[in-house]
C-alpha positions as CSV (number, residue, x, y, z in Angstrom):
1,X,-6.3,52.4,33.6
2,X,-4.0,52.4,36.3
3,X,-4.7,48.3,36.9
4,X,-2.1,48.1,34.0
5,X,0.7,48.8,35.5
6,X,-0.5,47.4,38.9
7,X,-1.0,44.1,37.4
8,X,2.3,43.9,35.8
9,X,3.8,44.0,39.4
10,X,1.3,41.2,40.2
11,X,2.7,38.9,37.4
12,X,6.5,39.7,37.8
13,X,6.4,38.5,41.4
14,X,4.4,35.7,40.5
15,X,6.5,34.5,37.9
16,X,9.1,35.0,40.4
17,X,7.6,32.5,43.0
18,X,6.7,29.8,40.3
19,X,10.2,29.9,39.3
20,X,11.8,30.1,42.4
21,X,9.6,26.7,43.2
22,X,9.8,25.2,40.4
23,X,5.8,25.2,39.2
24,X,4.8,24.2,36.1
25,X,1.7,26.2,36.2
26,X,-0.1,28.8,37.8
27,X,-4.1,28.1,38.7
28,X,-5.1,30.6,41.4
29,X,-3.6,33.7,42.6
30,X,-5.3,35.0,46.0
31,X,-4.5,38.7,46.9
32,X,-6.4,41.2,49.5
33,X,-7.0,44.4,48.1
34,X,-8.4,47.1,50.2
35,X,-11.8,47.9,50.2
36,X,-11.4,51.6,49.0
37,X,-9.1,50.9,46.7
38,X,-10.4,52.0,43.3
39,X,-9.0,48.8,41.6
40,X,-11.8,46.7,39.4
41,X,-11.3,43.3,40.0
42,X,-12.6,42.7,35.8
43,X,-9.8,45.1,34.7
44,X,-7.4,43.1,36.6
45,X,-8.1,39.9,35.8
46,X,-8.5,41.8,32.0
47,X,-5.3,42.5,32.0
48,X,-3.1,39.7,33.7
49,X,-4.8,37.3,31.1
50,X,-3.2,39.7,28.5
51,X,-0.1,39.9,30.3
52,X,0.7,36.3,31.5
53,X,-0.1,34.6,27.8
54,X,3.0,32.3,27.0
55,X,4.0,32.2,30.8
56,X,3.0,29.9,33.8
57,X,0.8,31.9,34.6
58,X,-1.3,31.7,31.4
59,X,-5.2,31.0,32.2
60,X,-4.9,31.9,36.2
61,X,-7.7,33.6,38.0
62,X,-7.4,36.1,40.5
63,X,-9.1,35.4,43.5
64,X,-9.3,38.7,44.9
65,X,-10.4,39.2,48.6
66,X,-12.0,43.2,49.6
67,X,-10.6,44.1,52.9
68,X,-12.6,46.4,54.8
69,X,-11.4,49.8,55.7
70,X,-9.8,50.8,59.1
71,X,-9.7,54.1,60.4
């Protein structure tokens, strides 16, 4: 359950950006997330369509990209 909080971050800087440029709406967010990461891509998108209902936002997909590890 930790995407919650995680994906709250995600929306406030979003909603940041699309004020900041003056969009009306939001279709596509594209992030990199590390491939270890134990982030589900579902939970996310789960919960930023909860999050961003009533905002720009509202109805965008995640397009999340895995990164492969480094060491």
């Amino acid at each position: 359950m930790h995407e919650l909080p995680i994906t709250e971050s995600i929306l406030k800087v979003v909603l940041k950006h699309a004020e900041r440029n003056g969009a009306e709406k939001v279709i596509t967010i594209r992030m990199s997330v590390g491939q270890l990461s134990e982030l589900e891509d579902d939970w996310l998108q789960h919960y930023f369509d909860y999050l961003s209902k009533g905002t720009v936002a509202e109805g965008a997909k995640l397009a999340i990209e895995r990164l492969p590890a480094k060491i």
